[in-house]
N, C-alpha and C positions, 0 to 999 in steps of 0.2 A: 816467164809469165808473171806479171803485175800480182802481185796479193791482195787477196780480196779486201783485204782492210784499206788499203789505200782508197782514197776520193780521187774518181774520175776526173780529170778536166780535159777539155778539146776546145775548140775555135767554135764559133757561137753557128756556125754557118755547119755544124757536124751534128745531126740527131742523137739525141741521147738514146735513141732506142737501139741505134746502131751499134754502141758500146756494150750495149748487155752482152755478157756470155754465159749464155745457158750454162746453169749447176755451178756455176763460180761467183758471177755476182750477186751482190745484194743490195736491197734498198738503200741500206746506210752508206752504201758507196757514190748517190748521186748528190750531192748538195746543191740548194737551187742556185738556179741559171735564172737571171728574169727577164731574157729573151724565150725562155720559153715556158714559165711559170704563170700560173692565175690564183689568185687567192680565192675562193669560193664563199661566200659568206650565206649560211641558211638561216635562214624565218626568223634573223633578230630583228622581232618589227612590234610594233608597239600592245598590240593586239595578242600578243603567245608572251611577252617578257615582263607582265606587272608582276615588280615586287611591292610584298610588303613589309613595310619597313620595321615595322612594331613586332615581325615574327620571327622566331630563332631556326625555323624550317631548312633545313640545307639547298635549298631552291632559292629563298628568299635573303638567306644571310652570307651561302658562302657562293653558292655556285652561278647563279646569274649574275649577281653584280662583277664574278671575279671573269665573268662570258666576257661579258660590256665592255670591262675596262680594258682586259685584254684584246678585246676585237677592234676597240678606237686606236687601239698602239697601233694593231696590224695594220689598219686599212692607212693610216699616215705614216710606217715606214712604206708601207709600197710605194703611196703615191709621191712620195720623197723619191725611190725609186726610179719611179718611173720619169722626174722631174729631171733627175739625172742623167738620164739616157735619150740616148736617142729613139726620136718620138714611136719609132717602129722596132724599137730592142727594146722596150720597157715590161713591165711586170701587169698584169691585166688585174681587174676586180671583179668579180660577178657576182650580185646582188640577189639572191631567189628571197621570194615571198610569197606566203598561201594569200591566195585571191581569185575566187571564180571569173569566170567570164562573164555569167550572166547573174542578172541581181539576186534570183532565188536561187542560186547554185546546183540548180541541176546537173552542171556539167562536172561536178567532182567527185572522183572515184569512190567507187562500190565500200572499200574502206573505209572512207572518210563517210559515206552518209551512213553508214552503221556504228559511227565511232562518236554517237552524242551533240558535243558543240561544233565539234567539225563540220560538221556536215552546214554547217549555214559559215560560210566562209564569208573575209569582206570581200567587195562586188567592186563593180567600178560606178555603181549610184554613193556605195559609201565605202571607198577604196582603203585598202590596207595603207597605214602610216608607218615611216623608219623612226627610227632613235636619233635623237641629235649624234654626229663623229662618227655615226653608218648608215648614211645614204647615201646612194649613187647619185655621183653629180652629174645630172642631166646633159647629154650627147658627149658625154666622154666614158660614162662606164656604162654597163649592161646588167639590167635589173630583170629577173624576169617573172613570172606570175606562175606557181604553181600549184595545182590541183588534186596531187598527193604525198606520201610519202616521198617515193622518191624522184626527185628533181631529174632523172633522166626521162624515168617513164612519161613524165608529161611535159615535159620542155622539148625543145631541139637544143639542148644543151652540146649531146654531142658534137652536131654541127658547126656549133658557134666555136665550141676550142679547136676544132680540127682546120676552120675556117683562119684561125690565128696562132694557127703552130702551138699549139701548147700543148707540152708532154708531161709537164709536171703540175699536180693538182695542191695543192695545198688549202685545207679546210678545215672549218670553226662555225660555229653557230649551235641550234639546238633543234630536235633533242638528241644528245649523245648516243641512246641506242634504238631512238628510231630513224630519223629523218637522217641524220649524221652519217648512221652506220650504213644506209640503206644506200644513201650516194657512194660514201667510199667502196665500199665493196661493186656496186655496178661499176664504177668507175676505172677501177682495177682490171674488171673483168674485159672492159673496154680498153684496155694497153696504156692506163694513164700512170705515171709515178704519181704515189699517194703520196701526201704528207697529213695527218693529223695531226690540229695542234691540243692536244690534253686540256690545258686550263684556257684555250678558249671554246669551247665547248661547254653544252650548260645542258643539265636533268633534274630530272621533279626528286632526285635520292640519290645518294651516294653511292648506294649498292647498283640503281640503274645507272649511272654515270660509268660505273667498275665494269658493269656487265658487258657495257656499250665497249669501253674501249677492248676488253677482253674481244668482244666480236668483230675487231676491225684489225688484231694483231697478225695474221698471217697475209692482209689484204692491204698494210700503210705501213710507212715509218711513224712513229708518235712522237712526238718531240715537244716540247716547251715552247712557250712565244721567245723566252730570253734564245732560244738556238737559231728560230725563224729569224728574230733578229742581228743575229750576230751575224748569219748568214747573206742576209740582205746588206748589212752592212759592210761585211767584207767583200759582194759583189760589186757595191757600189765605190770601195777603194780600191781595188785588187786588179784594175784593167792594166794592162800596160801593152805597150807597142807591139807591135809586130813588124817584123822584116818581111820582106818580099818572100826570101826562099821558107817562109813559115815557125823562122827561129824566134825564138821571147828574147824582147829585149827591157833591161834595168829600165824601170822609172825614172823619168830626169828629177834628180832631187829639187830640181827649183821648182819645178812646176806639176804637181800630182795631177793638173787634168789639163794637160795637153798631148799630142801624139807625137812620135817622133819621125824625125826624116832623115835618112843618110846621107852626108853631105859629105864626099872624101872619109875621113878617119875620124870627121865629128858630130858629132848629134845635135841637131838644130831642135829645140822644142818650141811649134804654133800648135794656135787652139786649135779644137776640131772646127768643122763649117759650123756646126751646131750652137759651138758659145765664143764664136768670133765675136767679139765685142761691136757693136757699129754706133755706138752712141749717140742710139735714137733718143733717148731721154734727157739728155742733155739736148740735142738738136729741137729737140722740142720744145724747150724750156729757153731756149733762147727765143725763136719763132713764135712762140709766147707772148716774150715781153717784149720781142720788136714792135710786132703788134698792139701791144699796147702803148707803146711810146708813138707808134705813126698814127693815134688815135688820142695821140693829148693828153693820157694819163699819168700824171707824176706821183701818185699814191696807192701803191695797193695794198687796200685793206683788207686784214685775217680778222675772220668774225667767229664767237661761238657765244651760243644762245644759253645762259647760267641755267639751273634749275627754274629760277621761279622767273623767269621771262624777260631777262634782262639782257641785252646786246651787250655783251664787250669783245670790245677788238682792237687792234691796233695798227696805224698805219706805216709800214716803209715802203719810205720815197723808193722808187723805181730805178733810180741808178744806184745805192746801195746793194736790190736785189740783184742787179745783173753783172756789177763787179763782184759780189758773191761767188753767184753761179759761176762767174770768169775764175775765179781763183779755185774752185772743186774742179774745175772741167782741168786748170794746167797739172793740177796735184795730181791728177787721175787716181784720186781716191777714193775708197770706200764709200765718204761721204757724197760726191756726186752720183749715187746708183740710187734707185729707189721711185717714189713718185716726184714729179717734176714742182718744183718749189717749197721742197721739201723743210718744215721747220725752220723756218727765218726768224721766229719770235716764240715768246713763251708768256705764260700769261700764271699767277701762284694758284695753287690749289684750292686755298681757301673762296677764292673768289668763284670760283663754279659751282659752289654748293655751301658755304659759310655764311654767306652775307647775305640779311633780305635786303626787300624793294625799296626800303624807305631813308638808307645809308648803308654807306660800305662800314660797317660797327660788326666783326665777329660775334656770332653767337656761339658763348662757349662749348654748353650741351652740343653744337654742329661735331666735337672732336676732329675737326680741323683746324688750320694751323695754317701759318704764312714760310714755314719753312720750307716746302715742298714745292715745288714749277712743275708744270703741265707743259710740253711742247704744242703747239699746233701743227697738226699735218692738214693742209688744205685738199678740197675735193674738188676736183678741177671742173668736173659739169656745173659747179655750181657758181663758176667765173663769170660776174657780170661788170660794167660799166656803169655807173650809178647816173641815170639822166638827168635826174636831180641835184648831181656833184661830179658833170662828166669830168675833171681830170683825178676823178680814184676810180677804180675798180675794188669789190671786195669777191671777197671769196669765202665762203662756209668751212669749217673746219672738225675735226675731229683731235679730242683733245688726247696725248700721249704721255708717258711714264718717261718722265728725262733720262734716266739710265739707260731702263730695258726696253723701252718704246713699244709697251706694250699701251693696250688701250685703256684707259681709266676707265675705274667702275662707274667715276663720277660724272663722265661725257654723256648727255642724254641724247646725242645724236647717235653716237655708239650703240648705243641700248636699243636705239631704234632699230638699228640696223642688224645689228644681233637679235631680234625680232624676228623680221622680215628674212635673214638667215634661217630662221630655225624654219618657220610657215615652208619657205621652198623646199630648200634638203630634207628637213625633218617628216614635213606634213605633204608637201608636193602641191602647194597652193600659191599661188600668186595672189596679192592682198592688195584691193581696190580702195582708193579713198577720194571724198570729195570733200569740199569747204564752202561754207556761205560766211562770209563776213560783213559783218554789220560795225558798222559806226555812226556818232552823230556828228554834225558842223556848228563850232559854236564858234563867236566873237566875244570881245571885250565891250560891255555896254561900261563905257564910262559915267553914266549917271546912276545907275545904281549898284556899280563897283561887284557885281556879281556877272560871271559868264550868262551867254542867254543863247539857244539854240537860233539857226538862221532864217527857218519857217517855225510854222506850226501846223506843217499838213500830216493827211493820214495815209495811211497802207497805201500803195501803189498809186499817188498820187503824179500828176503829170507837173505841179508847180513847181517840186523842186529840183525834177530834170529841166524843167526850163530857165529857170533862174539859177542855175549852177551847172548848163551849159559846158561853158570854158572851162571848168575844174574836173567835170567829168569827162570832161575830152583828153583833158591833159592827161591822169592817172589814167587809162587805156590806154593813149599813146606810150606812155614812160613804161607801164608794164607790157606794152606789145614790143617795147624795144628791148626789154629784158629776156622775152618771147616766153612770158608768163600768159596764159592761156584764157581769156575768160569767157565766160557762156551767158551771164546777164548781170544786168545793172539794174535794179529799180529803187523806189521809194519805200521806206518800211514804214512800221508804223508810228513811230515816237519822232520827235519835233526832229528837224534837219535831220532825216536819220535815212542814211544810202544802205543799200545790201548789194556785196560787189559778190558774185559767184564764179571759184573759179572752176576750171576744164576737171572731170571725173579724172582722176591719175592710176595706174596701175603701179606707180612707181609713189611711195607712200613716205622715201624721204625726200626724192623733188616737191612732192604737193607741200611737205613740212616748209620749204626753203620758199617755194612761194608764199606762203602764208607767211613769213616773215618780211623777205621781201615787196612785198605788197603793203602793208603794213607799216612800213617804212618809206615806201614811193607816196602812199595815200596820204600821209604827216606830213611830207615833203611838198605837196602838191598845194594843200590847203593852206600851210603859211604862205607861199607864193599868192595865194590869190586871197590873202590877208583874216584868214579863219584858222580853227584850230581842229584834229578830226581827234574826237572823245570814243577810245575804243572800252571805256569803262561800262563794266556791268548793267549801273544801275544809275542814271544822272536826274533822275526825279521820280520822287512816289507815287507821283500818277501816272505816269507816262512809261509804256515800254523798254526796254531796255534792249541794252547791246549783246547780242551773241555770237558764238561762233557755229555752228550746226555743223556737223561731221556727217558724212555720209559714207558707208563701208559695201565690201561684198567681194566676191573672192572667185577665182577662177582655178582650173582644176589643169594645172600643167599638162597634166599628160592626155586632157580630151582636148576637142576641137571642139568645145564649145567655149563663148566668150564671157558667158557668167554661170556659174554653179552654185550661187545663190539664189537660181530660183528651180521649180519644178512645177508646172502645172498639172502634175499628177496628184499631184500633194494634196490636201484641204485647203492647207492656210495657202498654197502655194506658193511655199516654199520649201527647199531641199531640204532633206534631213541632215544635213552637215549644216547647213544655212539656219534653219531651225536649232542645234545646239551651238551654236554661234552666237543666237542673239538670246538664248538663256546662259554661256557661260559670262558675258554683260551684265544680263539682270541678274545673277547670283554675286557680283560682283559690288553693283551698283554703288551700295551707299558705299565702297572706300574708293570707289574710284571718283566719285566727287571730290576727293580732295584734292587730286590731278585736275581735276576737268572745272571745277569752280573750288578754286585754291584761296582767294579772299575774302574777306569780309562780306565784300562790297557785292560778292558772286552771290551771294544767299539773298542777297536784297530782289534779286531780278527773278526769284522764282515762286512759285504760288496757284494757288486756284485762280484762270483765268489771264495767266500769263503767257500763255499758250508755249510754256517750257514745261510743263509737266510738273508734278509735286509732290506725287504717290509713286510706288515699285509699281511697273508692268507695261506691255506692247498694247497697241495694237494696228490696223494698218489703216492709212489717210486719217487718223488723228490726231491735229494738234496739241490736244490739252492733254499726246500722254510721252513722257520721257525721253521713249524707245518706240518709234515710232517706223513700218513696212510701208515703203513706197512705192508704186504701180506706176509703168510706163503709161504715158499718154494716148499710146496707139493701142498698145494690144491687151492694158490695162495688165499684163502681169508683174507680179513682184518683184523688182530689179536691184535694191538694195536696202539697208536698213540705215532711221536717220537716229543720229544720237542730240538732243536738244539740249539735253544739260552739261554744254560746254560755251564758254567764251575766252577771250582774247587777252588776258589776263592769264591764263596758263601758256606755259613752255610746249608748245605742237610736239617735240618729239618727245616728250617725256608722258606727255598724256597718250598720243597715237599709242607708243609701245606701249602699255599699261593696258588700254581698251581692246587692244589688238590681241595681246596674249589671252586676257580675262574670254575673246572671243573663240581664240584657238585651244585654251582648255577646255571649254566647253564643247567642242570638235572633237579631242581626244576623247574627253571621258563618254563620249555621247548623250548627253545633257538633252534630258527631254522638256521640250520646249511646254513652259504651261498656258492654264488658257490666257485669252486675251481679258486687258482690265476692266475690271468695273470697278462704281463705286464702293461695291463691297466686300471684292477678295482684295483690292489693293492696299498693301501696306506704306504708311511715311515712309518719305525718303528724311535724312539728315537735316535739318533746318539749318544746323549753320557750320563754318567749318572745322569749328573744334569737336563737333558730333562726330565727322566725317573721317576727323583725323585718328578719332577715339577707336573706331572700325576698322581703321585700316590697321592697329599696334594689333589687332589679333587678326588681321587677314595672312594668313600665312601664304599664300600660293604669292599672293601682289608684292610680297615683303622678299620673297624667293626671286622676284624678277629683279627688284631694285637692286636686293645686295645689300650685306651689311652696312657695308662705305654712305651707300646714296640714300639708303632708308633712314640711318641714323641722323643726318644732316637734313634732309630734307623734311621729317619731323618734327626737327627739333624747332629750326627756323620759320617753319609755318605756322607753328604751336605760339613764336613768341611773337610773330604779324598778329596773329587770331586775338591776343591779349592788347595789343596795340588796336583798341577801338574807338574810331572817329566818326566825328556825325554825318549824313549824306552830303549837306554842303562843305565839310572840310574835306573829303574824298574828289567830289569836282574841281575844288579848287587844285587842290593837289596836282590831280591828273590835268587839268588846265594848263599850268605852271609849266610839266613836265613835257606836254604835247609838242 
């Protein structure tokens, strides 16, 4: 007979339940399998885990942050895990979270409504939120909603592991001697091997944390994440062959992850079907640039947008990229794995966030330097053919860490997207954005050696769709070839002055890409038909000026409805998530100005009667305020929120992320929406940018999103634009010149 201390092992196709032998085995004798394991993660959700940071409480200093960190390890060895196996041997995750079903929570146990705060649980009007590193990634893991203590009593929890073979439990979250103890033990009781993991587990005191795991020792193993780990990781090297008649055979030392075959007296080692190589990515990347070459394209250009909104990019010729790719594809190396046209050029560090607008001259204060290179990794949706310069294609990039290829702090399209990450997994939102872009049309008046606009008509006037005709035909065409989306054109109010609108996007870094794109087709378009397009602020003191208007609003993953920014139950109607949305904005306000009117020239265009707003405050169909609730045209409800004090002049991704977060903290902390403005609760906003920039050195939450790297530099260099002060006519000229 086997000794109880030994670790079981059997073929993955043999129950572990079946090994048990009553009065000889014990717990410690299973270690996991992650065919048939699930990691359990309870109630780590935003709503049961605020710490505070300032307090030396054992909740706040030692034991939920040591939950957190340890639960982010857990949930990314499994899914590593599971990465490694096959897609039906792999290790499960189940995600529980207190949340009623109905908005007043009637439906939550007799416990919980006699237990204080519990008893008003979040709802699905204003749903529970995950932690960033533990949430379940939508239709691959399994999140479920519960309504008490413990996750059996009110889930079908049973059914889901029984449903996927899983015999071993393994669990973390909080609280240790309630909700914790309360599954382990049901758990047990139901035939499952326990595993507790100790330090990931979190309680309001050390003596409850003690108490807890004392009450789960005759009902789990408890073990440490380093053993959970070590465990996982020896399942995940530990496989090896098997023979037909059931015998284990050696590892082929060349190859740790392939199977072997008997072949006479020798051992053949191929992949499994699993990670047979069939080099689609390469196959694609040629099909790629065939395509490009049978379409006339001899350049393709790698583009990324610097901090303060400057294009740089660079072009290689199309047969360099494809003898490239041809010489990774013979090496069959490393380097040919990954996304298709991976890193072809590189662009220094300094240049993303060192240098302003007005010359490539280092700002020292930036603390960057020309020592360092950025790789570009390109994003392939965002592959166009320039109509304007059909033989280049460019492509949007995301900029990388030469070494470690990880992502720089200093990429604002990064940022963005790490954003828009966090809003999904984190919050379970999908985030809505639109764009109005305004420009003007100026010429070269050679008699009086000053640019001069190409009308002088007002708001929606029909002259200068007629008399620019052909130019506005062109920029539709050039941007429907790009299959940039737009919903209207008209006339705005300042002299030659177009408002191109484009399609509402669910997808908030393609609308960034067209807003760039666009913007580039529209300069393109205008010197062809011999004008210039001024996307400057402010190109005369009397006259209106150029903006860019952002429109937001957010949809709620996991309902079937298409926006969750509105409610007509509401007063202001709109949602209470939707409502701390557009207060966590206005508590933001004046430092996000320096994102969203980042120049000089941005403070020129704003004021009483500029219909951009001038004072802090909402409210809804009003021009003259900020932050401003829009109303559909049919059913007149509140469909999104506009933000007026931005133009064209800021970098789209680095303002979107910034507005966006300042929106979704306001979602988290649930941020009560105040009243709407008047003349006389509303406070100034910043007059000019060095107010703005002053606001944001103590905004700590906006300064937490940029990062040491991007705040430092991007401070620094706006700080010495702001001091770089030119009069309104050498700004026109400027931007003239530049167009």
């Amino acid at each position: 007979m086997a000794s109880s201390q030994a670790k079981i092992s059997a073929p993955n196709d043999v129950s572990l339940r079946s090994l048990i032998k009553s009065g000889v085995s014990k717990r410690t004798d299973f270690p996991l399998r992650p065919s048939a394991m699930a990691l359990l993660v309870i109630d780590i959700q935003h709503e049961l885990t605020k710490i505070d940071e300032g307090s030396n409480a054992y909740k706040d200093a030692v034991s939920f942050p040591q939950m957190i960190t340890n639960t982010k390890r857990l949930v990314e060895a499994v899914r590593t895990n599971r990465c490694n196996q096959d897609w039906d041997q792999g290790s499960e995750i189940i995600f529980t979270y207190l949340e009623s079903l109905t908005e007043n929570s009637r439906d939550v146990s007799l416990d919980y409504k006699l237990s204080g705060p519990l008893a008003n649980l979040p709802s699905p009007v204003n749903p529970a939120t995950f932690i960033p590193g533990i949430a379940p990634i939508s239709g691959i893991e399994i999140s479920l909603p519960k309504t008490s203590c413990s996750v059996f009593q009110s889930t079908n929890l049973d059914y889901i592991l029984r449903n996927l073979n899983v015999e071993q439990l393994v669990v973390c979250g909080q609280l240790t001697d309630q909700c914790v103890e309360s599954a382990v033990r049901d758990a047990a009781d139901l035939g499952y091997l326990v595993t507790v993991i100790e330090d990931a587990c979190g309680a309001n005191s050390e003596d409850a944390h003690l108490k807890g795991l004392h009450g789960m020792k005759g009902f789990a193993r408890r073990v440490k994440t380093e053993q959970v780990l070590r465990e996982l990781s020896g399942a995940n090297n530990g496989a090896s062959a098997t023979k037909n008649d059931g015998r284990r055979l050696p590892r082929d030392p060349i190859d740790n992850t392939s199977s072997a075959i008997l072949t006479g007296s020798h051992v053949i080692s191929i992949p499994k079907p699993s990670e047979y190589p069939n080099n689609k990515d390469q196959g694609s990347q040629v099909a790629i640039l065939r395509s490009l070459r049978a379409a006339g394209v001899k350049f393709l250009r790698y583009a990324i947008v610097d901090a303060y909104n400057t294009i740089r990019c660079k072009a290689v010729p199309l047969p360099c990229t494809m003898q490239l790719l041809a010489s990774r594809t013979q090496r069959n190396s490393s380097a040919s794995s990954g996304t298709p046209l991976d890193n072809p050029t590189s662009i220094a560090e300094v240049c993303f966030a060192g240098l302003p607008t007005h010359a490539d001259v280092l700002v020292p204060s930036s603390n960057l330097s020309a020592r360092n290179v950025l790789t570009l990794k390109p994003d392939l949706e965002s592959l166009r053919v320039l109509p304007y310069a059909p033989r280049t294609a460019m492509i949007m990039c995301t900029a990388h860490d030469q070494l470690t290829n990880e992502l720089s702090p200093l990429c604002t399209r990064g940022l963005l997207k790490r954003v828009l990450h966090e809003a999904s997994q984190g919050m379970g939102l999908e985030l809505c954005v639109g764009a109005e872009l305004e420009f003007q049309l100026f010429y070269s008046d050679a008699k009086c050696g000053f640019p001069q606009p190409v009308d002088a008509t007002t708001f929606a006037n029909a002259v200068t769709l007629n008399e620019r005709e052909d130019f506005i035909s062109a920029v539709y065409d050039q941007l429907g070839e790009q299959d940039i989306p737009i919903e209207l054109i008209h006339a705005e109010s300042g002299p030659g002055q177009l408002e191109v609108v484009l399609r509402y996007s669910n997808n908030a870094v393609q609308l960034a890409d067209y807003v760039v794109l666009a913007r580039e087709t529209i300069s393109a378009c205008a010197k062809k038909y011999g004008m210039k397009a001024l996307f400057l602020p402010k190109t005369s003191s009397t006259t209106a000026g150029n903006g860019l208007h952002l429109h937001f609003s957010f949809r709620d993953v996991r309902s079937s409805s298409d926006n969750s920014f509105s409610d007509s139950t509401q007063t202001t109607g709109i949602s209470r998530r939707g409502e701390s949305f557009i207060e966590g904005i206005l508590d933001h306000l004046p430092s996000l100005l320096s994102f969203s009117l980042p120049t000089n020239n941005s403070f020129r265009r704003i004021g009483p009667g500029c219909w951009t707003g001038s004072a802090l405050g909402w409210s809804t169909e009003d021009k003259e305020v900020p932050v401003r609730v829009c109303l559909d045209l049919i059913t007149q409800e509140a469909t999104n929120v506009e933000l007026k004090l931005c133009d064209a002049t800021a970098n789209i991704y680095l303002e979107l992320a910034m507005i966006l977060a300042a929106g979704m903290e306001g979602i988290k902390k649930g941020r009560k929406l105040r009243p709407m403005a008047t003349d006389a609760t509303s406070e100034p906003l910043p007059q000019s940018l060095q107010e703005s920039l002053d606001l944001l050195k103590n905004d700590e939450f906006l300064l937490s999103i940029l990062g040491p790297e991007l705040s430092t530099a991007y401070i620094a260099v706006r700080e010495s634009e702001a001091k770089n002060e030119k009069s309104l006519e050498e700004e026109v000229m400027d931007a003239f010149h530049k167009a």
